[in-house]
C-alpha positions in Angstrom: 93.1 140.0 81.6 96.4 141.8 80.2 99.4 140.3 80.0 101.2 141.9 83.6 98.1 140.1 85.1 98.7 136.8 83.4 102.5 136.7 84.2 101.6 137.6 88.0 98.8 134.8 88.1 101.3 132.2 87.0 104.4 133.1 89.3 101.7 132.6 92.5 100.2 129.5 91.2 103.8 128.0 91.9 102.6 127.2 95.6 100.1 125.8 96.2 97.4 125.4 93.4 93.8 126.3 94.0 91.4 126.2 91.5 89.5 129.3 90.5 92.2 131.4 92.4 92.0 135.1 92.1 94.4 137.3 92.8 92.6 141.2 93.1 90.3 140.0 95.3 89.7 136.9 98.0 86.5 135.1 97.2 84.3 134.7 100.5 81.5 132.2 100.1 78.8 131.6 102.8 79.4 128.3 102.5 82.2 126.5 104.1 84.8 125.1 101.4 85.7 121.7 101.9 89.4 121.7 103.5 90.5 118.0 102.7 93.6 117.3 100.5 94.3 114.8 98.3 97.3 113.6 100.8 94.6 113.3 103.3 92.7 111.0 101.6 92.7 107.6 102.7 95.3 105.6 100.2 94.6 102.2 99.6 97.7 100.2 100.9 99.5 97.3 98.9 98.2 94.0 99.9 100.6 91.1 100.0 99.5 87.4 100.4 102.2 85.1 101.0 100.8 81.7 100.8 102.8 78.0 101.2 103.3 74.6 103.0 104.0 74.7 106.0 107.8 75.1 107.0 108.3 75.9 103.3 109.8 79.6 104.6 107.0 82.0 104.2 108.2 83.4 107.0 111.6 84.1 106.1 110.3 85.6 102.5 107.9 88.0 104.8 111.4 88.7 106.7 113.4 89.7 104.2 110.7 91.4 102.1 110.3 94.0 105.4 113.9 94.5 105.5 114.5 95.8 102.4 111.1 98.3 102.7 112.5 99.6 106.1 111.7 103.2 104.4 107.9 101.9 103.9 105.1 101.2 107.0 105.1 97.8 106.6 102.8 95.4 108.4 102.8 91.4 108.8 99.8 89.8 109.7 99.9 86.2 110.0 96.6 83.3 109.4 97.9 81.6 112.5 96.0 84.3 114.5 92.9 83.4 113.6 92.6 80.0 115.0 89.2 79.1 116.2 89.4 78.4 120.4 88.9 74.7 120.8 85.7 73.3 122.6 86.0 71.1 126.0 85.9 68.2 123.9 88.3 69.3 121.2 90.9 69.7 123.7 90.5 65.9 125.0 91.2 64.9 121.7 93.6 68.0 120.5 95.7 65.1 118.9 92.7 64.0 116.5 92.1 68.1 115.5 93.4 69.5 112.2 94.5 73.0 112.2 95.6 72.6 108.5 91.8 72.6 107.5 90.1 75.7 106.2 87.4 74.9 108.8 90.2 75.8 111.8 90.3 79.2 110.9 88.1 82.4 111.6 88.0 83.6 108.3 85.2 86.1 108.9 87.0 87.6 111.5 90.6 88.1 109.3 87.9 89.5 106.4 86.7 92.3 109.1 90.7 92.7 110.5 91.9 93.4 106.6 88.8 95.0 105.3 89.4 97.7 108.4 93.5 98.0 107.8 92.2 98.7 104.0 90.0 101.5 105.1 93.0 102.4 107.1 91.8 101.8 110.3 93.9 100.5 113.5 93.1 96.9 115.1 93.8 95.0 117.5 95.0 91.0 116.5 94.8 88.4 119.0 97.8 85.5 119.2 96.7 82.5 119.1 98.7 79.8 121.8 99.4 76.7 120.8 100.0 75.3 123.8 96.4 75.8 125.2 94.8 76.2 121.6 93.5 79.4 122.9 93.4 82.8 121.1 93.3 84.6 124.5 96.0 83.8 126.2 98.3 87.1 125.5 97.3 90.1 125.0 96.4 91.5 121.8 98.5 93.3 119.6 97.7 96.8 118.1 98.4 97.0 114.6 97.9 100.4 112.7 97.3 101.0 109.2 100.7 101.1 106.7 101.7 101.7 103.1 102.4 97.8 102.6 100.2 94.6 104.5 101.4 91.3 104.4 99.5 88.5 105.2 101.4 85.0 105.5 99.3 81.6 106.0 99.0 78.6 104.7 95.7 79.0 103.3 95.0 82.5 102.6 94.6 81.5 98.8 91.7 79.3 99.5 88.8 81.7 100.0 88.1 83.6 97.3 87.0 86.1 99.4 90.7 87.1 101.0 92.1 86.7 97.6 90.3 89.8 96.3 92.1 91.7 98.7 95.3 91.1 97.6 97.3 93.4 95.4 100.1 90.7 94.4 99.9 86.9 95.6 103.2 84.9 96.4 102.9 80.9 96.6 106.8 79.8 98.6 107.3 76.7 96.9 109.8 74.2 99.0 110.5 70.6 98.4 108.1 68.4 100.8 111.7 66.9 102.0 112.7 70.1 103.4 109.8 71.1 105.0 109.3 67.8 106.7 113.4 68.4 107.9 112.4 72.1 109.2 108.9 70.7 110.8 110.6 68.3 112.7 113.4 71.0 113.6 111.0 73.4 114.5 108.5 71.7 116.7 110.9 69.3 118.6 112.6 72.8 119.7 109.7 75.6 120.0 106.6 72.8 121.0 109.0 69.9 122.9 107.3 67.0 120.9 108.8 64.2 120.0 109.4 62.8 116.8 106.9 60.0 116.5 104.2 62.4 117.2 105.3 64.9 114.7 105.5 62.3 112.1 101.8 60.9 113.2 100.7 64.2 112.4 102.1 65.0 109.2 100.9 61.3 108.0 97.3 62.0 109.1 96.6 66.1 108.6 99.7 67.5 107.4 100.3 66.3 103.9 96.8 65.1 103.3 95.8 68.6 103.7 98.9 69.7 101.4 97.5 67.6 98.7 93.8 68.9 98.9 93.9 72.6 99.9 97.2 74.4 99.6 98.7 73.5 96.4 95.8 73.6 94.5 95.6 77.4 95.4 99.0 77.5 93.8 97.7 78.1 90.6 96.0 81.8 92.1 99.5 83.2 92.5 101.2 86.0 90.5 104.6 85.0 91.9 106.2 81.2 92.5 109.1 81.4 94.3 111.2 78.0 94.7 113.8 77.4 97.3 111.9 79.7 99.9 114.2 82.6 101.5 117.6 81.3 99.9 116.1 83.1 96.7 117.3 86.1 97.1 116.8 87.1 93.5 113.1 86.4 93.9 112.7 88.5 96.7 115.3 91.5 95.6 111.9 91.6 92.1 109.3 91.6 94.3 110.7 94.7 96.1 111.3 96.7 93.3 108.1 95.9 91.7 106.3 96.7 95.1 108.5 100.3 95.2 107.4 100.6 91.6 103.7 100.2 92.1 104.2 102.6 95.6 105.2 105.3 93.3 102.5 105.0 91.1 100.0 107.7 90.6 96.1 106.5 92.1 94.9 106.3 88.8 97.5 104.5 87.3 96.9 101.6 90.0 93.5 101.3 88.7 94.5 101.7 84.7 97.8 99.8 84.2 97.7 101.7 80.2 97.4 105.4 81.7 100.0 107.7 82.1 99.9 110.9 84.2 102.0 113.8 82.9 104.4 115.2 86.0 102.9 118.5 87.3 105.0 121.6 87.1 104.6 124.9 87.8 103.9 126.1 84.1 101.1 122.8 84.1 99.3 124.4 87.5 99.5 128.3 86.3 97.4 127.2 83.4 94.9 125.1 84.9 94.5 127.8 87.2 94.2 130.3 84.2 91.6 127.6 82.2 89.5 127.7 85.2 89.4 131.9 86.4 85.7 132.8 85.4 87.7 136.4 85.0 89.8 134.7 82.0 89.4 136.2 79.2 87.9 134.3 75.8 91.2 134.7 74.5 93.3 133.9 77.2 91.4 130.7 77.6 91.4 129.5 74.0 95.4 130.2 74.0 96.4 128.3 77.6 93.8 125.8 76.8 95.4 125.0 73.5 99.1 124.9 75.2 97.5 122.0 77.5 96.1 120.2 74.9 99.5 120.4 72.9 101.7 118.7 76.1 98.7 116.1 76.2 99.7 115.1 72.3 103.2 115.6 72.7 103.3 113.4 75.6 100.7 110.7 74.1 102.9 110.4 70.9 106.0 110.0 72.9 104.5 106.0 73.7 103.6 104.9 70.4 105.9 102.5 69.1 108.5 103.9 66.1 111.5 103.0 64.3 114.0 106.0 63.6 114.8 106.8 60.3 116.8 109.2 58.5 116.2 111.1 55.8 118.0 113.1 53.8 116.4 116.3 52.1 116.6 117.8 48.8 119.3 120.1 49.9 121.7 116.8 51.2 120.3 117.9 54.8 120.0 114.6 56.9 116.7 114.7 59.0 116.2 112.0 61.4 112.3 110.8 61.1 110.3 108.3 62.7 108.2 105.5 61.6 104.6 105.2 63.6 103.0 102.0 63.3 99.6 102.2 63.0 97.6 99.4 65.2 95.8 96.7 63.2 97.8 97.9 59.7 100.8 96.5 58.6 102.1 100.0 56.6 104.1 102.3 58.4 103.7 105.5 58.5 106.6 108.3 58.3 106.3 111.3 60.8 108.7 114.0 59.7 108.4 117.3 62.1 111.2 119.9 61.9 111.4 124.1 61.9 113.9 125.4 59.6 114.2 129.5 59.4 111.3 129.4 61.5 108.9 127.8 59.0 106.8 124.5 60.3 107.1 121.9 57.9 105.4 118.2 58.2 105.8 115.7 55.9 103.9 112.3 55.6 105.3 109.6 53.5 
């Protein structure tokens, strides 16, 4: 392949890259080539659990934390959904029932809803009323798959199960004086009860189940936010580390140490060279050997070093670097430097 040729192949490869490309001729194949991108690919989307007491403001965290990705497809799904419908003679004692027992949700069903929005597929959610402790009351709501899902409850921590689904896991941690304040607050106003039944409840289920099931999934969570939605510090980390992790290569959510080198058009005309059967021996050996060279160069660039300088027979200061070596305690000095066009590398 002569040179012209080479310098042609690599000004088209700066569209769109194909591998094995060829530019004298189009190569036909009986067989159909597969037509699916890498963009069209199902992507796995960020999993947020955001788990807490009740009234302790996981609402209000899940709030804010969709404002501030209003450039993302964000989704909230909430555990409340998934109540179980009560039987006959659960509603004759609906006083006596504890919906802050694992046992009152449908946890297989929230598995198959999740598992689904993972596989980006749309679902529908049903919304569970409170007043006739049925889950088909309203209609149900459509909910299609997005870059970001977050699921709020007060007991998505405790199955192990929804856990493993969850890309980062938030525990709202409020004082149990406040969220008795805001219980009281909220249900005298949204559910018309009165205070003596409020209190009744929270004596029997409320804080027993507190005690037993939520906070001890506190110790599953990545993040531990006090104070609720008045930290606005808290929330302002999470977003960037979620924006962080939504810019991150595929393979780098899978390998937190890897690091993909940024593709340019020099990168794609060479890959494209590498892999032309109609490369040449030469050709090969030469762009093959550039590649490996921006792998090192790159690789090096993230070992640890201390800068030195160091000053050469003729009084000409060099700056250096030391390179640590891991599991040895010497250092190691790198020295690499072209002077009149002659290569020199020095190890001290």
């Amino acid at each position: 392949m002569g040179s012209k040729a080479v310098e042609d192949l690599i000004q088209a490869s700066s569209g769109v890259h194909y591998s094995g490309f060829h530019l004298e001729e189009p190569h036909t194949s009986e067989i159909e080539q597969p037509t699916t991108s890498i963009d069209e690919r199902v992507k796995q989307p960020f999993v947020i659990g955001v788990a807490g007491g009740a009234a302790s403001g996981k609402a209000t965290v899940c709030d804010l934390i969709i404002d501030q990705l209003h450039d993302r497809r964000v989704v909230l799904v909430n555990q409340d959904s998934f109540y179980h419908n009560l039987t006959p003679e659960e509603l004759t004692k609906v006083h006596e029932y504890n919906f802050d027992h694992p046992d009152a949700f449908d946890t297989e069903q929230l598995l198959c809803v999740m598992e689904k929005l993972k596989h980006g597929q749309a679902v529908d959610i049903p919304k569970y009323d409170f007043k006739s402790n049925k889950n088909d009351v309203f209609p149900l709501r459509r909910v299609n798959p997005s870059d970001v899902i977050i699921l709020e409850g007060i007991l998505i921590f405790h199955d192990p199960r929804v856990r493993d689904l969850m890309s980062m896991k938030i525990f709202v941690d409020t004082d149990a004086d406040v969220r008795l304040a805001r219980r009281i607050r909220r249900d005298t106003v949204e559910k018309n009860r009165d205070i003596a039944t409020i209190l009744d409840q929270y004596s029997k289920f409320v804080k027993p189940a507190f005690d037993d099931f939520i906070l001890p999934t506190k110790k599953y969570a990545d993040i531990i936010i006090p104070r609720g939605g008045d930290n606005h510090v808290a929330i302002d980390l999470i977003v960037q580390h979620i924006r962080t992790k939504l810019g991150q290569h595929d393979l780098c959510k899978i390998y937190p140490n890897l690091y993909v080198i940024q593709s340019t058009f020099q990168i794609r005309g060479m890959h494209t060279l590498i892999r032309d059967a109609q490369t040449t021996k030469h050709d090969f050996i030469f762009y093959a050997d550039r590649l490996i060279r921006l792998v090192v160069e790159h690789g090096l660039g993230h070992l640890p070093f201390t800068e030195k300088q160091v000053i050469t027979p003729t009084a000409y200061l060099v700056r250096s670097a030391y390179i640590r070596r891991t599991g040895q305690a010497k250092c190691y000095c790198c020295l690499i430097t072209v002077t009149r066009g002659i290569f020199f590398q020095l190890f001290i």
